[in-house]
N, C-alpha and C positions, 0 to 999 in steps of 0.2 A: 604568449598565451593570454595577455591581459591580466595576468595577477593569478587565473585559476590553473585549479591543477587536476586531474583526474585520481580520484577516488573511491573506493568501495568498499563493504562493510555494513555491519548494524551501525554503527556510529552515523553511518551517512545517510542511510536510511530512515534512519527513526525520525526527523524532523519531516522530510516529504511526506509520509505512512500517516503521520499525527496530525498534518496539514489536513490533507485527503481526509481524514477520519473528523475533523472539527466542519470541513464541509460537508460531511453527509450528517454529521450530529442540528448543524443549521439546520439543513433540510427538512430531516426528520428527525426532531427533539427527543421525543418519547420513546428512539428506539434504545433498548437497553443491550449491555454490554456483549450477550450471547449473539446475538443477532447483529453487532458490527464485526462480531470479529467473523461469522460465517459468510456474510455478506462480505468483508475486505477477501478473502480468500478464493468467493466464488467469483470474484471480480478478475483475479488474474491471469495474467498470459502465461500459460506454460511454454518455458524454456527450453526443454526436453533434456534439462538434467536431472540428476536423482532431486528426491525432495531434500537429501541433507545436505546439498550443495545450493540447490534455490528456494528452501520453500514451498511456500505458496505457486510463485513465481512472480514474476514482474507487475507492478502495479496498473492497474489502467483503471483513471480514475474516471472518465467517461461510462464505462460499463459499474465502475463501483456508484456514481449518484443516479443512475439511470433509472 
């Protein structure tokens, strides 16, 4: 597998989410905290599991800097 290993979790998550979100803060400097997190949310693919199993749902950072 080349060294990596499959994983999942907040732990794994949180560095991609914080990526994505340092990109859209480039973008758009001035947006403040309320408006990234409703905008990272409205950006997701629903998974079609309950929200306490995914969330939001899957990130798609295409539609989040869009």
């Amino acid at each position: 597998t080349g060294g990596y290993e499959k994983r999942s979790g907040t732990s794994m998550s949180t560095p991609v989410v914080s990526g994505a979100i340092a990109l859209l803060l480039e973008k758009y400097p001035s947006m403040d905290n309320h408006t990234v997190k409703n905008r990272l949310c409205a950006s997701c693919d629903d998974l079609g599991f309950p929200h306490s199993r995914q969330g939001c749902g899957l990130l798609n950072v295409t539609r989040l800097l869009g």
